[in-house]
Kinemage of the C-alpha trace (Angstrom):
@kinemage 1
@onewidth
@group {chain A} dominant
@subgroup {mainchain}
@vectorlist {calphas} color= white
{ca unk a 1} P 0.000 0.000 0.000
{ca unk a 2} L 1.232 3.398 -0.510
{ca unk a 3} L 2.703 5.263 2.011
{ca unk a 4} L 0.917 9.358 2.178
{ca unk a 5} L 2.299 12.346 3.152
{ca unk a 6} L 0.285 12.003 6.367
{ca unk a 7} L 1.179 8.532 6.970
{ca unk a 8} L 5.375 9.587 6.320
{ca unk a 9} L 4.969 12.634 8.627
{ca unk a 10} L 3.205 10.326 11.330
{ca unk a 11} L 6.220 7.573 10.680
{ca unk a 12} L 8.568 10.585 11.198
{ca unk a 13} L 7.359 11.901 14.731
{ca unk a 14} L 6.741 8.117 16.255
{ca unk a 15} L 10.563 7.367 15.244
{ca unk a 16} L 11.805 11.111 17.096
{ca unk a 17} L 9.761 10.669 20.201
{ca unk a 18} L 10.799 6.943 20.401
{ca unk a 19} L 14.588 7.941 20.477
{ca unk a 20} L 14.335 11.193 22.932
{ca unk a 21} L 11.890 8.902 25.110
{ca unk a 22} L 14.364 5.856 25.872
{ca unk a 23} L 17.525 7.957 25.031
{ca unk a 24} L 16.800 11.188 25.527
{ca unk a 25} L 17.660 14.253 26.190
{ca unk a 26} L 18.916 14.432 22.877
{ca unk a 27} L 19.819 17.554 20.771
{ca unk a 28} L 18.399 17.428 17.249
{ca unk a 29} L 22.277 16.599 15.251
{ca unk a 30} L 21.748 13.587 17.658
{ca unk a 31} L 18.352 13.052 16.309
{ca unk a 32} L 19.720 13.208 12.572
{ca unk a 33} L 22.601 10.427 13.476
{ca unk a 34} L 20.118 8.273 15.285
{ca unk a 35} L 17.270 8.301 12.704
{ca unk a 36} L 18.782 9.325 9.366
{ca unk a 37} L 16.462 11.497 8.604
{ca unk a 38} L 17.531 14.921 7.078
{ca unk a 39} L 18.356 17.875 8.945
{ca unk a 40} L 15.151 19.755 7.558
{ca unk a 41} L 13.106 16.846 8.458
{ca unk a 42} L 14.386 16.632 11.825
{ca unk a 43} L 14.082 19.990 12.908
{ca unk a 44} L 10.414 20.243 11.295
{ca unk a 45} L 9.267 17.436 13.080
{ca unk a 46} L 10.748 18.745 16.444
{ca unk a 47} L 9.507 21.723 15.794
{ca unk a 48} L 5.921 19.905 15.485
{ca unk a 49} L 6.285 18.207 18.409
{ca unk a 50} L 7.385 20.827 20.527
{ca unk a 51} L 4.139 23.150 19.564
{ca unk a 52} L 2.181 20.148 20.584
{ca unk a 53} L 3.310 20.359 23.571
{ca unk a 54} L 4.742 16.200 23.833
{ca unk a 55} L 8.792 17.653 24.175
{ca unk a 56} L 10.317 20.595 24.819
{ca unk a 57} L 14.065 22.389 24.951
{ca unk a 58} L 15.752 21.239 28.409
{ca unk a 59} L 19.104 23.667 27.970
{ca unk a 60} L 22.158 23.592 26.576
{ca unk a 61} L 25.102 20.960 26.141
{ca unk a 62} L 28.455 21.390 24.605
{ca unk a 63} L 29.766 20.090 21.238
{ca unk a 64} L 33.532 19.471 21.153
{ca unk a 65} L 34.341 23.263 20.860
{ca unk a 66} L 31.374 24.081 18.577
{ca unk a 67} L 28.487 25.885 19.663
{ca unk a 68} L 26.049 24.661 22.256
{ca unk a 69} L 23.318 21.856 21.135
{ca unk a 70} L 20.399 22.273 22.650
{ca unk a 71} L 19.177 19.812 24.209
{ca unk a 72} L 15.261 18.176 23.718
{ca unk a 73} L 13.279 16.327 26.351
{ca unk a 74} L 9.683 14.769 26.546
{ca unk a 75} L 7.304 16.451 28.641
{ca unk a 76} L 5.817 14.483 31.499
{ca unk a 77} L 2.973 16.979 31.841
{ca unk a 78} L 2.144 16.154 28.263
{ca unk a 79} L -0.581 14.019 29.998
{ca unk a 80} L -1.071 10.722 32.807
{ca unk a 81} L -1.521 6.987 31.878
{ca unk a 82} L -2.787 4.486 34.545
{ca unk a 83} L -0.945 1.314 34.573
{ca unk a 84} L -3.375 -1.487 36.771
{ca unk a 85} L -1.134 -4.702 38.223
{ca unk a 86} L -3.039 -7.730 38.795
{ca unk a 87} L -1.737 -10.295 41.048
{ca unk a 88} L -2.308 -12.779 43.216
{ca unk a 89} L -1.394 -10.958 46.919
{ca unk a 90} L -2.621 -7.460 45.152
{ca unk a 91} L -4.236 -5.802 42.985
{ca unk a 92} L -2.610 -2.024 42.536
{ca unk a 93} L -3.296 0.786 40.797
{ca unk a 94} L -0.897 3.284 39.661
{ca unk a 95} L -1.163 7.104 38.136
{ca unk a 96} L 1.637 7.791 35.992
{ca unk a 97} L 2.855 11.183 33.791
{ca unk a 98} L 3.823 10.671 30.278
{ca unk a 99} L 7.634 9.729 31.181
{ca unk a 100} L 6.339 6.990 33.715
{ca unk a 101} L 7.136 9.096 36.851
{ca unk a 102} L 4.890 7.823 39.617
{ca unk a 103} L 2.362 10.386 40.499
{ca unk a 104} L 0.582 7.873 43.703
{ca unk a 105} L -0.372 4.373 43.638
{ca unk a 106} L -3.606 2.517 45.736
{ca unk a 107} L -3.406 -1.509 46.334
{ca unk a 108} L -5.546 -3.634 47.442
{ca unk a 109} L -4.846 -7.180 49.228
{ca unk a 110} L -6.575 -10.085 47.581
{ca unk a 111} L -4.813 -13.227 48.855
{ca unk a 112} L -7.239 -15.840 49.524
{ca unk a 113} L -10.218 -14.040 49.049
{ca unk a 114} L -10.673 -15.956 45.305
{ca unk a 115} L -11.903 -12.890 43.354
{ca unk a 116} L -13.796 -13.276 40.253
{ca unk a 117} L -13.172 -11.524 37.157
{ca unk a 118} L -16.288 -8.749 38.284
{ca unk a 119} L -14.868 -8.118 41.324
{ca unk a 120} L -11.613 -7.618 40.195
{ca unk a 121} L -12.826 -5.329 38.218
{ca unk a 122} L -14.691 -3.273 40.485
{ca unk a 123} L -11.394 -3.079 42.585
{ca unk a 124} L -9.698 -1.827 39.372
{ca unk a 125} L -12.182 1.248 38.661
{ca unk a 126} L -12.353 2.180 42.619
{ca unk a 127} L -8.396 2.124 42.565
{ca unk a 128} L -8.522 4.270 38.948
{ca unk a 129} L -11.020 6.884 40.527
{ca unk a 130} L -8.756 6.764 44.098
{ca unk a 131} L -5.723 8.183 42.566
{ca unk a 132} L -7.314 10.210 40.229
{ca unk a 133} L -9.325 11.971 42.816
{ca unk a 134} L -5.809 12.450 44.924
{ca unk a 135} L -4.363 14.848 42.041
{ca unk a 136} L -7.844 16.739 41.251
{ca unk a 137} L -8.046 14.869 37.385
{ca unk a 138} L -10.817 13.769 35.530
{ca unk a 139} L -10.143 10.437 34.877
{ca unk a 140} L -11.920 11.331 31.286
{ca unk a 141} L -8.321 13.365 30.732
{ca unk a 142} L -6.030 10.048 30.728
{ca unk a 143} L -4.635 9.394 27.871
{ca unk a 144} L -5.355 5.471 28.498
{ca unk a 145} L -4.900 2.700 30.800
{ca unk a 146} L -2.594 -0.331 30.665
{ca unk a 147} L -3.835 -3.462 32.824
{ca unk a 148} L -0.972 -6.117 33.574
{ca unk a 149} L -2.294 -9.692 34.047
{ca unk a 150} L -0.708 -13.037 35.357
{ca unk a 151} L -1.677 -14.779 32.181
{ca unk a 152} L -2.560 -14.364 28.541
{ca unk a 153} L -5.297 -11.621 26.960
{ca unk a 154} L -6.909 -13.090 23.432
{ca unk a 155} L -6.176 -9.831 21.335
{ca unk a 156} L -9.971 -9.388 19.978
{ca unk a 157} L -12.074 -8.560 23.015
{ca unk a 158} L -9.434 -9.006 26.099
{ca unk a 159} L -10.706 -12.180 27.209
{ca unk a 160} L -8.066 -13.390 29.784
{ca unk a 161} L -6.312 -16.895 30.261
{ca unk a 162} L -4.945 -16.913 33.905
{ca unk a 163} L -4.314 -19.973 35.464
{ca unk a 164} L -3.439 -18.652 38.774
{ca unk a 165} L -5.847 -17.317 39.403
{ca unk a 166} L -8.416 -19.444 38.281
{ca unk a 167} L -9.646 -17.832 35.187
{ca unk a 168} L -10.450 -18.874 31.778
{ca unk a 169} L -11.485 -16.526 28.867
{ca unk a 170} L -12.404 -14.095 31.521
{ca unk a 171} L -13.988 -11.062 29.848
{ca unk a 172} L -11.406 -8.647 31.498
{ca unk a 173} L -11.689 -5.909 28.819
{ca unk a 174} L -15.506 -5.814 28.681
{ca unk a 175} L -16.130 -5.539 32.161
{ca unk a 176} L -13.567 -2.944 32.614
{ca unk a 177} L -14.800 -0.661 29.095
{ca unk a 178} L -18.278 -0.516 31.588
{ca unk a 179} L -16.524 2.161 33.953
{ca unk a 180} L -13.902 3.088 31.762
{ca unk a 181} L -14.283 5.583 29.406
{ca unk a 182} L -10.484 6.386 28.077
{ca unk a 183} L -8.547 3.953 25.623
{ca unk a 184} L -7.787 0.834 27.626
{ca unk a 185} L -5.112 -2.364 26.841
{ca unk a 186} L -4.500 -5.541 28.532
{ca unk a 187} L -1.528 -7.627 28.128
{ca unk a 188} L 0.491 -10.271 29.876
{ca unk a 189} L 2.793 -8.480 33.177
{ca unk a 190} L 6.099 -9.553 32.349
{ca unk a 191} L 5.937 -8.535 29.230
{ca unk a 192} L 4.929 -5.302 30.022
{ca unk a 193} L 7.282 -5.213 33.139
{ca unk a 194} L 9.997 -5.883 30.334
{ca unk a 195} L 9.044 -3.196 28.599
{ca unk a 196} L 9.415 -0.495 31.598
{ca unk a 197} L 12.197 -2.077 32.693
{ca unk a 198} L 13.923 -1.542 28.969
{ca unk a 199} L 12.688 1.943 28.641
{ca unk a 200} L 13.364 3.396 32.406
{ca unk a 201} L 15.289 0.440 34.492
{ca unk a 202} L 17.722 -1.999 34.132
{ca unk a 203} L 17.217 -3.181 30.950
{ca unk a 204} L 18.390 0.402 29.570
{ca unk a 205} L 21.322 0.102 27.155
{ca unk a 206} L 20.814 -3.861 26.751
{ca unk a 207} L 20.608 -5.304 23.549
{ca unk a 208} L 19.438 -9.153 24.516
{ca unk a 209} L 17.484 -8.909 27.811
{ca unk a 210} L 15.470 -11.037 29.923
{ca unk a 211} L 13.399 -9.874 32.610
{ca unk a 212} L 12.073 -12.719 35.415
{ca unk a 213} L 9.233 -11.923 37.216
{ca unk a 214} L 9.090 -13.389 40.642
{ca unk a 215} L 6.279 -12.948 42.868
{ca unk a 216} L 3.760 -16.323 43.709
{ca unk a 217} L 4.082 -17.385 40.178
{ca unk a 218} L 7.236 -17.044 38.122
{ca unk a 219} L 7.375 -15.605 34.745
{ca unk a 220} L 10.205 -13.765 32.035
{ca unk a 221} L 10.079 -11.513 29.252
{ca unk a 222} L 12.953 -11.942 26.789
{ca unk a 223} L 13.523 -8.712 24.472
{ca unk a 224} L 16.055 -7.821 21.980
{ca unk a 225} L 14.961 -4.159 21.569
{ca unk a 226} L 14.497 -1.266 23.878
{ca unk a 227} L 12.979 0.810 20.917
{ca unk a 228} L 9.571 0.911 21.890
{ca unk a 229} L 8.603 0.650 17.962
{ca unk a 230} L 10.207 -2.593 17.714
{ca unk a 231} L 8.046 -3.986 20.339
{ca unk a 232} L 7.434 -6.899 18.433
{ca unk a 233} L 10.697 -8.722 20.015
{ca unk a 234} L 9.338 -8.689 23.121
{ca unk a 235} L 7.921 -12.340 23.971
{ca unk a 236} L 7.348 -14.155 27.380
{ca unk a 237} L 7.647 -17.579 28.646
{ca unk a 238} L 6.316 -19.866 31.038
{ca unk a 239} L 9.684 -20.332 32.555
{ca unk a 240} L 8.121 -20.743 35.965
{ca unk a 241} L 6.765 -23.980 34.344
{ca unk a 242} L 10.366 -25.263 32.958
{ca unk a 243} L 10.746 -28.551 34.899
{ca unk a 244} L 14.521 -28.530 36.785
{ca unk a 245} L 13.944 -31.730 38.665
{ca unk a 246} L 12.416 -35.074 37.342
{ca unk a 247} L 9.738 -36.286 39.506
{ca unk a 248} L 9.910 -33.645 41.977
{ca unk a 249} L 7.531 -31.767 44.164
{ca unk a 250} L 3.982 -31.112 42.683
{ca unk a 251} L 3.095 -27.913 40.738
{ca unk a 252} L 0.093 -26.242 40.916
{ca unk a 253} L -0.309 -26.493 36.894
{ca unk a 254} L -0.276 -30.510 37.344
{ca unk a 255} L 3.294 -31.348 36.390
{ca unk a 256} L 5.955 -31.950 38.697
{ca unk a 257} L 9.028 -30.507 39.355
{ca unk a 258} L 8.603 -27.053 37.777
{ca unk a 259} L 10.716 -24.093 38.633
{ca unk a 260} L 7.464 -22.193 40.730
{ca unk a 261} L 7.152 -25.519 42.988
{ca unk a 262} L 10.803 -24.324 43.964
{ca unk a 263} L 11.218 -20.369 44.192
{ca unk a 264} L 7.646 -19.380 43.854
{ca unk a 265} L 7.157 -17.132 47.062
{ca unk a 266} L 4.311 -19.702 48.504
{ca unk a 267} L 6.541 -22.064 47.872
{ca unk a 268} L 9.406 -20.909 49.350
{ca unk a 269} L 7.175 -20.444 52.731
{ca unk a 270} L 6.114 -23.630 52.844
{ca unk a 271} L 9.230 -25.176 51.882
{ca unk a 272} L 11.220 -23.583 55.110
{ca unk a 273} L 8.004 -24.585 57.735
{ca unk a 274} L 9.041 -28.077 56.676
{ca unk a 275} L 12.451 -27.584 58.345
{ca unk a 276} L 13.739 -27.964 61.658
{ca unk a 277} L 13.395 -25.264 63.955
{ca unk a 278} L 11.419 -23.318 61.655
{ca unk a 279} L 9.585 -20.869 63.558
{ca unk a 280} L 5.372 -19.319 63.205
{ca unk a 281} L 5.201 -16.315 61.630
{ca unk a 282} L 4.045 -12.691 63.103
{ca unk a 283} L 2.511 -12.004 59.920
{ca unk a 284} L -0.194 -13.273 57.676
{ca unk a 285} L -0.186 -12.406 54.280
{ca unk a 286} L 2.527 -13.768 52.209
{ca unk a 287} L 3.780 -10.443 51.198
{ca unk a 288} L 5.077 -9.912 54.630
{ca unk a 289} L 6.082 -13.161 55.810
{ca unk a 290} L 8.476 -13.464 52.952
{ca unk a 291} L 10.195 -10.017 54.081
{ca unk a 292} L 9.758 -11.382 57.486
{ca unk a 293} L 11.667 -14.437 56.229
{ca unk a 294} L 14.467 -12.441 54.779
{ca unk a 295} L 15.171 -10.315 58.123
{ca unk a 296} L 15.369 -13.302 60.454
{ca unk a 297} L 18.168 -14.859 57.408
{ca unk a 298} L 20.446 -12.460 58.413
{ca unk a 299} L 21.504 -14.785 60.946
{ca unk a 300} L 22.119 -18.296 60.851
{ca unk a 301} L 19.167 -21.343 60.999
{ca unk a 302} L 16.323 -22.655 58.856
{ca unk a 303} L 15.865 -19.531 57.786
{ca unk a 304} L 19.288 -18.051 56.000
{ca unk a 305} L 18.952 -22.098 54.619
{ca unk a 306} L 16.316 -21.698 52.542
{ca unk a 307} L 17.070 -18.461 51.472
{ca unk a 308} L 20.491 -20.405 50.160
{ca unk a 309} L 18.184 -23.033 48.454
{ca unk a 310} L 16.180 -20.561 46.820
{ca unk a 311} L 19.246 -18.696 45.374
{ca unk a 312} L 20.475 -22.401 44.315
{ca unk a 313} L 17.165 -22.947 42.455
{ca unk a 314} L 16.976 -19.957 40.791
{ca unk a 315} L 20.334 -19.626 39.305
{ca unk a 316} L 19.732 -23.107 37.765
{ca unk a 317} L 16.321 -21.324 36.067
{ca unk a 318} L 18.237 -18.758 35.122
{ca unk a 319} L 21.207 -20.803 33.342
{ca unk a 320} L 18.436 -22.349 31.693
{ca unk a 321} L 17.510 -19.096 30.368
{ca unk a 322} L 20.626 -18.046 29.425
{ca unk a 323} L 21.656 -21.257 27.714
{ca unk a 324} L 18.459 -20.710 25.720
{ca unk a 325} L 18.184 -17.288 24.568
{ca unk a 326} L 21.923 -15.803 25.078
{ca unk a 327} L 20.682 -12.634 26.834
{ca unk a 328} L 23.472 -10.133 28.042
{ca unk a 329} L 21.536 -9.044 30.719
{ca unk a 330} L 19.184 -11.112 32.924
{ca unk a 331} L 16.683 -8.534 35.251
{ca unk a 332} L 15.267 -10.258 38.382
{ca unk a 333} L 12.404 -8.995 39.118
{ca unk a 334} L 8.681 -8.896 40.577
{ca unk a 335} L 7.968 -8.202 44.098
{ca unk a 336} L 9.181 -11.100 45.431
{ca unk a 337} L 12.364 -10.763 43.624
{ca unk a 338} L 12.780 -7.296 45.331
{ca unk a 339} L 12.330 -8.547 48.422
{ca unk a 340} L 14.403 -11.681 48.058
{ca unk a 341} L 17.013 -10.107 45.784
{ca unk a 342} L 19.421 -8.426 47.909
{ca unk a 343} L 20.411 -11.283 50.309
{ca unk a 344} L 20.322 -13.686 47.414
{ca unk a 345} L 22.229 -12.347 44.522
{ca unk a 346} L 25.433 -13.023 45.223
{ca unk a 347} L 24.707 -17.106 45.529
{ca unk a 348} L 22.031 -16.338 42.082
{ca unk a 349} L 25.164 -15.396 40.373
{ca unk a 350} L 27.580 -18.427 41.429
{ca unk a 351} L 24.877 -20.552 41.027
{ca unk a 352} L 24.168 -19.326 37.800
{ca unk a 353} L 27.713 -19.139 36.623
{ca unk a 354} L 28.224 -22.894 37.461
{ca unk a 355} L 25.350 -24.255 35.188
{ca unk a 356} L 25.539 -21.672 32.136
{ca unk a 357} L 27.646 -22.816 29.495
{ca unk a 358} L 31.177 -21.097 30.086
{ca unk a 359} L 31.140 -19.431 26.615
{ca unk a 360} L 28.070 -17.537 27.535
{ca unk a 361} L 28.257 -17.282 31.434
{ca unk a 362} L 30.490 -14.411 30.263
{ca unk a 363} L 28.903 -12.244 28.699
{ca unk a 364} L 25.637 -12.119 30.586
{ca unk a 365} L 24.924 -9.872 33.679
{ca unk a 366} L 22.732 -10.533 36.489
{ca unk a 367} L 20.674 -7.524 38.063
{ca unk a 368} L 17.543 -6.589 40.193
{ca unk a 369} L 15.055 -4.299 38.684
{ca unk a 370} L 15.080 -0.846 39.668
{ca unk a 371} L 11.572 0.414 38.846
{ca unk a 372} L 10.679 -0.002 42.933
{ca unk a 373} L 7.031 -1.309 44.486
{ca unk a 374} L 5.325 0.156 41.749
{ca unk a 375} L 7.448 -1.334 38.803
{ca unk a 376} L 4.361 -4.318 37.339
{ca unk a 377} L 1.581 -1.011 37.094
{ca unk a 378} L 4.311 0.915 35.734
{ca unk a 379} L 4.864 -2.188 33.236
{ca unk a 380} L 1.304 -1.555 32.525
{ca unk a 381} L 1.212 1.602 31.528
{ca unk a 382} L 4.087 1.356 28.839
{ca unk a 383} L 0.918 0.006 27.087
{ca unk a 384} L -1.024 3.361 26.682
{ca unk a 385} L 2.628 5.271 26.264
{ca unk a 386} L 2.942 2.936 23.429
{ca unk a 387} L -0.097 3.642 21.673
{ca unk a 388} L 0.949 7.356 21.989
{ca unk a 389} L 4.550 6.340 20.217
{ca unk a 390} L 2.433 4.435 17.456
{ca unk a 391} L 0.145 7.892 16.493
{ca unk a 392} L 3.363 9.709 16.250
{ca unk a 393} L 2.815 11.604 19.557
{ca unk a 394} L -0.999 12.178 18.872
{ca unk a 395} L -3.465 10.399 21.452
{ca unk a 396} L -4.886 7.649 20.686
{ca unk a 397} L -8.567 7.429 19.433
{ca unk a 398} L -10.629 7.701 22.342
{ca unk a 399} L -8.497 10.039 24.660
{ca unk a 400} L -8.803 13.583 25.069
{ca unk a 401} L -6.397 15.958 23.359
{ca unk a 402} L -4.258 17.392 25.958
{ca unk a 403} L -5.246 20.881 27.558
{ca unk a 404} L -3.073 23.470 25.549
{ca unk a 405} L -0.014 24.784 27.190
C-alpha cells in the first residue's frame, strides 16, 4: 500500500519521540545520526512536536568546541496513563505522567479471598477513581490505561487466560470498558514489566534482555529491543513452568518438578516450615512473611537455609535461560524478587555461573530491577505510552487531546 504524506509525517514523529523517550535528552544533530532522517526533516518534526506540547528544549550541552546543542526532552505533563497490576497478593493501581514518573499508587490485598473476574474489576475502577481523585483529574483526561495480568489476553475482546488465578477466557476488557471511558489495553505483566524495565530500568542500554518476574508465580520476558517501535521482540515464557527436577515436588499447573514448585514465594514459605526449627510467623499475608523471612536470614538457621536453596534454584532457572536465549543481561524482578534479591544475589550469580555454558556465562549480567514497588503497574502503563509512540505523539482514538499549554 502506498505510504501518504500524512502517513510519512506520522512515521517521522513516532521514530523522534521513540529515540528522545528511551535515550533522551537528545539535541536534534543527535536526532539526525540516530534516525537518518535529514536535517530539515528533523528539525520540522521537532519543531511539530514541541508546539504540541509532547517535548520541549531542556538547555544547553556542549559540542567538542562548537556551539552549544540544545538539548530536547519529553514532557511528562504532556498528559497521565494508569498502569493497573493484577496479582495474586494485590491488585494495585498506579497514576503515571507521560515519562512513567509515579504520580501515587492505591493496592488492594486479595490473597485468599478468590476474586472473580467482576470483582476484580470493580477493585480496578475504585483504585482508577482513588488516585485520580488524589491529584484533582478527571479520569476522562487520561490518555489510556494499561492493565498487567498473570496470564494471557486473546487480542480481539481481552478475554483473559490466567491460570493462577483461576480464570479462563475471563472477559477482562468488557467488564472494565463498563466504567472506563479512556482507551484501555490488557496484556500479559512480564511482558509489560519488560518493557518499563527496557525503557526506564535496568534493561536500559541492553541489547538481549530477559526480565524474570518473581512474585507467587514465576514468569520472564525476553527482548532484543528497547525501541519501543520494535516492540514486536518482546515475547514471554512460562519459565516458571520449565521442569529442573524429574519427579519432583507437585506444581500447581499438574506437572511436577517445575521451577514455581521451587522459588515461587508460597513455595518458598512452605518449603522452610518443613524444616527444623522453623519458627510461626508474626505475619499473615505472604507479602510480609516473605520479608519477614528475609530479616530473620540475616543470621544463621532454617531460615538463611532456605534463602540459600532458593538462590540455588533460581540460578539453575536462570542458566536455563541463558543457555536458551543468550541474553546479556538477565533482570530479576517482581515483588518477590525485590524482596528476596538483595540477600540472594550473590549465591544467584555463582549458582548461575556454574550451570551456564562457560562461553556464555560471560557475557551475561545478572541484576535486580530498579523500577521499585510500583514497577508491574508501571509495566502496565508502557501500554497506553505505546499507543501514543504508534500515532506519532498524537493520542490515541478515544483520549482527550491534551489541555493546551
Amino acid at each position: 500500500m502506498q505510504q501518504t504524506t500524512r502517513d510519512l509525517r506520522r512515521h517521522n514523529r513516532s521514530t523522534l519521540l521513540s529515540s528522545l523517550y528511551v535515550q533522551g535528552p537528545l539535541s536534534r544533530q543527535d536526532l539526525i545520526k540516530e534516525s537518518g532522517l535529514s536535517s530539515a526533516t528533523v528539525s520540522n518534526v521537532v519543531s511539530d512536536l514541541i508546539n504540541d506540547g509532547v517535548v520541549e528544549e531542556a538547555g544547553l550541552v556542549g559540542s567538542d568546541g562548537g556551539r552549544p546543542r540544545t538539548l530536547i526532552r519529553v514532557r511528562g505533563d504532556f498528559g497521565r496513563v494508569v498502569g493497573v497490576d493484577i496479582g495474586e497478593t494485590h491488585v494495585q493501581i498506579g497514576l503515571f505522567d507521560f515519562t512513567l514518573d509515579t504520580i501515587t499508587t492505591a493496592t488492594y490485598p486479595v490473597a485468599g479471598t478468590g476474586l472473580e473476574p467482576e470483582a476484580v474489576a470493580r477493585l480496578v475502577v475504585a483504585g482508577i477513581d482513588q488516585v485520580t481523585s488524589e491529584v484533582g483529574l478527571d479520569p476522562a483526561e487520561l490518555l489510556g490505561v494499561g492493565v498487567g495480568v498473570p496470564g494471557v489476553a486473546a487480542a480481539a475482546h481481552e478475554l483473559v487466560y490466567a491460570p493462577t488465578l483461576g480464570w479462563a477466557a475471563a472477559p477482562l476488557g468488557d467488564l472494565l470498558r463498563r466504567d472506563v471511558g479512556v482507551p484501555l489495553y490488557v496484556d500479559n505483566c512480564a511482558r509489560t514489566l519488560g518493557k518499563a524495565e527496557m525503557w526506564r530500568g535496568a534493561g536500559r542500554g541492553s541489547s538481549r534482555a530477559v526480565v524474570a518476574l518473581i512474585g507467587v508465580g514465576v514468569g520472564a520476558a525476553f527482548t532484543t529491543a528497547a525501541d519501543p517501535l520494535r516492540d514486536a521482540t518482546s515475547m514471554t515464557s512460562e519459565w516458571g513452568h520449565t521442569v529442573i527436577n524429574v519427579d519432583g515436588r507437585p506444581c500447581r499447573c499438574g506437572s511436577r518438578g517445575c521451577l514455581e514448585a521451587y522459588v515461587g514465594a508460597e513455595a518458598i514459605l512452605e518449603d522452610y516450615q518443613t524444616l527444623p526449627g522453623a519458627r510461626a510467623f508474626e505475619s499473615a499475608d505472604t507479602e510480609t512473611r516473605l520479608a519477614e523471612l528475609v530479616t530473620r536470614a540475616a543470621a544463621p538457621g532454617p531460615e538463611a537455609e532456605i534463602l540459600d536453596r532458593t538462590a540455588k534454584y533460581l540460578g539453575i532457572g536462570i542458566a536455563n535461560l541463558v543457555n536458551l536465549l543468550s541474553p546479556d543481561l538477565v533482570v530479576l524482578a517482581g515483588w518477590a524478587g525485590a524482596t528476596l534479591g538483595l540477600s540472594i544475589l550473590p549465591a544467584i550469580r555463582d549458582a548461575a555461573g556454574r550451570h551456564a555454558l562457560p562461553y556464555l556465562r560471560g557475557q551475561v549480567r545478572i541484576k535486580l530491577g530498579e523500577l521499585g514497588p510500583e514497577a508491574v503497574a508501571m509495566g502496565a502503563a508502557t501500554l497506553p505510552v505505546m499507543q501514543v509512540f504508534i500515532n506519532g505523539g498524537f493520542p490515541p482514538k478515544g483520549a482527550r487531546d491534551p489541555q493546551p499549554r
